[in-house]
N, C-alpha and C positions, 0 to 999 in steps of 0.2 A: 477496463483497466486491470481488471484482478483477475487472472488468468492460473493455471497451470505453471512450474517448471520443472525439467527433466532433472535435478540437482539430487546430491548423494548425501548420507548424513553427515552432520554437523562435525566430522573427526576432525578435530586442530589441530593432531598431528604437522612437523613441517614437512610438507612433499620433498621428496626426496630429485634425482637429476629428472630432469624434465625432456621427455622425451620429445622426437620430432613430428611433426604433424603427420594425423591418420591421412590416407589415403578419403577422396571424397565418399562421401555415402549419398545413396540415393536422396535423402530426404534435405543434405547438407545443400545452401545455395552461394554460400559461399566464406572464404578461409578471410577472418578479420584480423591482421597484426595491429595491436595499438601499443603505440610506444609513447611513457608518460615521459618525455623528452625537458620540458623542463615545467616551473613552477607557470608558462606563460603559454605553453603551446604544448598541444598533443597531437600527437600523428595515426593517423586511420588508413592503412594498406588493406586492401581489398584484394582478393586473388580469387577468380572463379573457373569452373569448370568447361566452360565454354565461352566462347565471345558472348558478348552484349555490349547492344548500343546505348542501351542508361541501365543504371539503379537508381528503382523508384526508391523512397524511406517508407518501409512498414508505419513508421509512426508519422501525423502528418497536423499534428495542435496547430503550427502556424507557421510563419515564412521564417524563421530565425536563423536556420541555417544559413540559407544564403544571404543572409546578413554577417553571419561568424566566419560560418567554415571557408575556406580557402582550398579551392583546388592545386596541386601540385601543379609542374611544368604541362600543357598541353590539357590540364583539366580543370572544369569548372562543376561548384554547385549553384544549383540554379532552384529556382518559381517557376514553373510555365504551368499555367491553366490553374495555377493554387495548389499543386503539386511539386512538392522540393526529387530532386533526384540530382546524379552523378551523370557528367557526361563528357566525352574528349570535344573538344572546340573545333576541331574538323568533321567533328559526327561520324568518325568512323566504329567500327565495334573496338573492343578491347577486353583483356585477360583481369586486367590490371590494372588500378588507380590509385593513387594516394592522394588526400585528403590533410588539411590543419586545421585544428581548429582550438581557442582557448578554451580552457578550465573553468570555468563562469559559470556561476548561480541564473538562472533564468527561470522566473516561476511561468509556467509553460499551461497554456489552458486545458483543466481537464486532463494532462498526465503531469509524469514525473520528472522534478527537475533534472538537467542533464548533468550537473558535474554540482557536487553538495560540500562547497570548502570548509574546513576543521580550522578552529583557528590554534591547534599546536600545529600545522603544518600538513596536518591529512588530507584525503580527498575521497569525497566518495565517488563515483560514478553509475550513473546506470545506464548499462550495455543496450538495452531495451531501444536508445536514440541511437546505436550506431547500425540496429539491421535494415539493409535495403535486398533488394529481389529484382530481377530484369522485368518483371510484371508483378500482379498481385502477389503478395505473398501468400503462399498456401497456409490453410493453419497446421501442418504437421512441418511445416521449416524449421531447419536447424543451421548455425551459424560455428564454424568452428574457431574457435577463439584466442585468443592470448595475448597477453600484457608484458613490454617489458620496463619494470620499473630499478633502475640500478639501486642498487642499497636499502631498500627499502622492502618494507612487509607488502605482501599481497593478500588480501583473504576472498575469494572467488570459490562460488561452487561448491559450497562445504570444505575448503580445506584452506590453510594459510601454508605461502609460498616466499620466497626468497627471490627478488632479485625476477625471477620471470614466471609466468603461469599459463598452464594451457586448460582449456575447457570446453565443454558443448553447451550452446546456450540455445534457447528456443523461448516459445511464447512471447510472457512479457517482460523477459529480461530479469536479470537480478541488478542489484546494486552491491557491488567490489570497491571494498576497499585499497586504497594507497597510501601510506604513512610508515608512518615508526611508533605505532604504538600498540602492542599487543593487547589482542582480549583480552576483557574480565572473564573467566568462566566460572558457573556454577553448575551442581544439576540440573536446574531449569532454565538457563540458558544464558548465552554468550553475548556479550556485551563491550561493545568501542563507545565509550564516552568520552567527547572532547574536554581536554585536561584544563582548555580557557574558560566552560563553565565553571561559575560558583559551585564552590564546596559542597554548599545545602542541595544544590539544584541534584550532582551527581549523587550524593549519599541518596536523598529522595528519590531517584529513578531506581539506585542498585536495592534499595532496599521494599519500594512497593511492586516492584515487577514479577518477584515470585509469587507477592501474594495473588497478583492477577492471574499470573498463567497455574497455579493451583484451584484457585476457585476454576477459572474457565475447564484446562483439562480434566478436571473431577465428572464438572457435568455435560461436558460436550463430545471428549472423548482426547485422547492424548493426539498429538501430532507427529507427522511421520519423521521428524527430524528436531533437532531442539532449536528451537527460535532464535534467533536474533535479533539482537537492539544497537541502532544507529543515532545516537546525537550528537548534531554538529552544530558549531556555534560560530559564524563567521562576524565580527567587528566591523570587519574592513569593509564589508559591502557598502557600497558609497552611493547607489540608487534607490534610497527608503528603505523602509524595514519590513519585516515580515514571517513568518512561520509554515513553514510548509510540512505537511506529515503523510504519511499513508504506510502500507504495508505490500510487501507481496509475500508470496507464498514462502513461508519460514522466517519471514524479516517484520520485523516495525521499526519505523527510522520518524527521527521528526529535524528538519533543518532551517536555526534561529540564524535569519540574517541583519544586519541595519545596528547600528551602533546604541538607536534608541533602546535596545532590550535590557543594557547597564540598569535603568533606571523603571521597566517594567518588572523583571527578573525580581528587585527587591521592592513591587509594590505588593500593599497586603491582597490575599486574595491569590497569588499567583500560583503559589505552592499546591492550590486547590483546583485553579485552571491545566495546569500542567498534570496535576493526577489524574483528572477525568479524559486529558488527550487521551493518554498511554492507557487507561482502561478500555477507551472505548475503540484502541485501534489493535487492543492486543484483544479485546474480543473477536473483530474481523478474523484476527489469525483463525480463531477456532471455530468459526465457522465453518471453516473446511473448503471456503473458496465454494459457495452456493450462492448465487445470484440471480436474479431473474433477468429476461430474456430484454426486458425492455425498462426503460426509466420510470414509467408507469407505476412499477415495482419496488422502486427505492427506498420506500417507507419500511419494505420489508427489514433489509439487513443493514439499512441505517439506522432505522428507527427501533432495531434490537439492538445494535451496538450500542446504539445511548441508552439503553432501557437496562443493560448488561451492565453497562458502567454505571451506572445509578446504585443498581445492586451489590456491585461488589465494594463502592465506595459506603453505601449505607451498613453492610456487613464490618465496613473499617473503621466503623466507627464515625462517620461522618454524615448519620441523616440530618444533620437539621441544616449543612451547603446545601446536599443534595436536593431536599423537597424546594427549598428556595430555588435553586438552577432550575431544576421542574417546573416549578411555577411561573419562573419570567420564561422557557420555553413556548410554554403553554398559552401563554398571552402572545407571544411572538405569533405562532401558527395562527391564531383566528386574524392577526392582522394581516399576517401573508396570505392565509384563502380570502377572506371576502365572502362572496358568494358562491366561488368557485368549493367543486370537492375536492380532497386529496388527489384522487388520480390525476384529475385534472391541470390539475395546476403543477404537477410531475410531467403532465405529457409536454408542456409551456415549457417543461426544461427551466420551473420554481425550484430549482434543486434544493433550499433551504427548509424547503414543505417536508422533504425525506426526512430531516433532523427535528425541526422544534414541531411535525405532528405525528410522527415517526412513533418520538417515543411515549406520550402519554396512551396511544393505540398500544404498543406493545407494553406497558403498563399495566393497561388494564385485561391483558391479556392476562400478565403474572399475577397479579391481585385476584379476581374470579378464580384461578387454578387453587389456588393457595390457599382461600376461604373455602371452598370444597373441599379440600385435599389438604390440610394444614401441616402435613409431615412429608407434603413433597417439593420436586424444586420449580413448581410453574412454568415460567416461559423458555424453561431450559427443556423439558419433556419436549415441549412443541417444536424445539430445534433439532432434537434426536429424534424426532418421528420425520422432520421435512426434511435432513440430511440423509438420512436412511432414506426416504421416498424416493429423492431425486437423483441420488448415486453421482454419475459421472455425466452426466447430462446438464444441459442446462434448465434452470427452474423457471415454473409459471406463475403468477399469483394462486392459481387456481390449486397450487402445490401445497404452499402456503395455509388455503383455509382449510384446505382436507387435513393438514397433519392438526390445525386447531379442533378441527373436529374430532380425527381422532383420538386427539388427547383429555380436552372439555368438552366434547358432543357436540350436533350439528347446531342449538341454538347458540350458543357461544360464537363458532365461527360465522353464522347468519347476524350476529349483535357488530363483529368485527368489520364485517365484509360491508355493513352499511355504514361503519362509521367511515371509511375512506370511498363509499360511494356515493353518499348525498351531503349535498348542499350544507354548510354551516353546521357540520356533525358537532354533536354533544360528546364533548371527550370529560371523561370524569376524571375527577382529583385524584393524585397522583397517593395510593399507598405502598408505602416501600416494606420490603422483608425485613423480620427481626432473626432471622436464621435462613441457612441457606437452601435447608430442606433437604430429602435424599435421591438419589440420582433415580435408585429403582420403580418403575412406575408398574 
């Protein structure tokens, strides 16, 4: 899910006349017009460079599409074989199709929801569900893009637009906005908070998110654009409720839907759930997009984001939530292994095991570093040794303990490496930082 994107930096400048569509490029599979036509229905024109007889969808969580989407005159989307794609109903090839489909929230298994409603009237979207490819999709595809939203803001691509917007979009998509409400901007980054959140809720994100993204860029390393932050708050959702959050590269967004959150929103305790979201998703940011190869591995860079969040929230003042979250974690993991080990119960696709045993491993990783080393920043070193190792590649476990090694020597990462490989691992109590230590090792 967390990939790469080709995207320029963050300038909010407002783009100026909008030029006509590039001619195709090799790597481009095909030209997407979407026109945000009204608050009920959106339109997806497809224009490629050769005939074809379908577009498969790069993205493929579940049958929803062809439950939503609507093919134009002579076209349908469809399921055949558990595979959604595009296709004219005479099965002939074609240049060209268009597509309808609603604006609707869908928590979608394992990616990201397709259309994330603001309840002053915005929307967000992520591009990511509109690419398809006449076959596999190659991983260097590019999608050439553009929105036309009448009267309304655009912000796509690093830049905010007027009325229409054009782009290149690849990998795994961004998420563009549609509304009438300008960023927030700061130095440390740009900000669409829905105006139907509680007062507290917005001051509380505008006000803890620099702290996160200072701590995090101190010791992980600045990023190549300035972040973004998406909260949306839909009411109106009329099929239960719910919270969906994630990041991609240069964004974190989290989207409250179901009407019950009036009434979570002001229970005690919230204000402390919702910090730890946005800490531990705006750590991912700084991770720099390092993941491992397989789920096996997941304890890695979930189990540092909640261990990052911990840290930066106990830096804020707030150890004595923090050791408490820790420790009902804590107790959660030995109930979800069992007998099973860490890896194991990852390979099961126990995706929960990445979180509640994730982080007292990466824990105890900062705590050893930190007792040896009292003036440095522990499991921050071990991220700038295995970011540095792994570059532009994808990551191994085997990544992982070498840079533990290299930063605490080979017993520390030998203590590591057995606690997520045998049976009923002893994970020790959770000690948090009384200072953040210094970046230089």
């Amino acid at each position: 899910m967390f990939s790469r994107l080709a995207t320029g930096l963050f300038a909010f400048a407002l783009a100026g006349c909008i030029a006509g569509p590039e001619p195709f490029k090799p790597t481009d599979i095909a030209r997407i017009a979407l026109s945000a036509a009204s608050n009920e229905r959106w339109v997806a024109t497809y224009l490629l460079p050769e005939p074809a007889s379908e577009l498969i969808f790069a993205r493929q969580p579940d049958g929803s599409r062809a439950q939503d989407w609507k093919g134009g005159p002579g076209y349908e989307v469809v399921q055949v074989d558990g595979v959604e794609r595009i296709r004219r109903t005479d099965g002939q090839p074609f240049t060209e199709a268009v597509v309808y489909m609603p604006p609707l929230y869908r928590s979608l298994p394992k990616d990201y929801g397709p259309f994330s409603p603001f309840g002053d009237g915005g929307l967000l979207a992520h591009t990511g569900r509109f690419f398809a490819c006449p076959a596999e999709c190659p991983s260097n595809a590019t999608w050439q893009m553009s929105l036309g939203a009448s009267g309304r803001t655009i912000l796509a691509a690093g830049k905010r637009f007027r009325d229409d917007a054009r782009w290149t979009d690849t990998a795994d998509g961004q998420n563009i906005y549609v509304g009438q409400s300008a960023p927030t901007e700061t130095p440390d980054f740009l900000a669409v908070i829905d105006a139907a959140l509680p007062e507290a809720i917005r001051t509380q994100l505008s006000q803890q998110m620099p702290h996160f993204m200072h701590l995090f860029a101190e010791h992980l390393g600045e990023l190549p654009e300035r972040p973004m932050l998406f909260a949306s708050y839909d009411l109106a959702h009329k099929k239960g409720m719910g919270r969906q959050g994630g990041t991609l590269p240069g964004q974190v967004f989290v989207h409250f839907y179901g009407s019950g959150w009036t009434a979570q929103m002001a229970a005690p305790g919230f204000t402390e759930q919702l910090a730890w979201h946005f800490a531990h998703e705006a750590a991912h940011l700084y991770q720099h997009q390092v993941f491992t190869d397989t789920s096996r591995g997941a304890w890695i860079h979930e189990g540092s984001a909640e261990a990052m969040a911990a840290i930066a929230l106990s830096l804020d003042g707030r150890a004595a939530v923090v050791k408490q979250h820790v420790g009902a974690l804590a107790d959660k993991c030995r109930k979800l292994l069992g007998d099973r080990t860490i890896q194991a119960a990852l390979t099961e696709s126990d995706f929960d095991v990445a979180y509640a045993c994730g982080i007292p491993v990466n824990l105890a990783i900062d705590a050893d570093l930190r007792a040896r080393f009292p003036d440095k920043d522990g499991l921050f070193a071990v991220w700038r040794r295995y970011i540095a190792r792994v570059g532009n590649r994808t990551a191994v476990e085997t990544d992982f303990f070498a840079a533990v090694a290299d930063v605490g020597g080979a017993d520390l990462a030998s203590r590591i490496e057995t606690m997520v490989s045998a049976p009923n691992p002893v994970l020790p109590a959770a000690q948090l930082p009384t200072q953040a230590g210094s970046a230089s090792w």
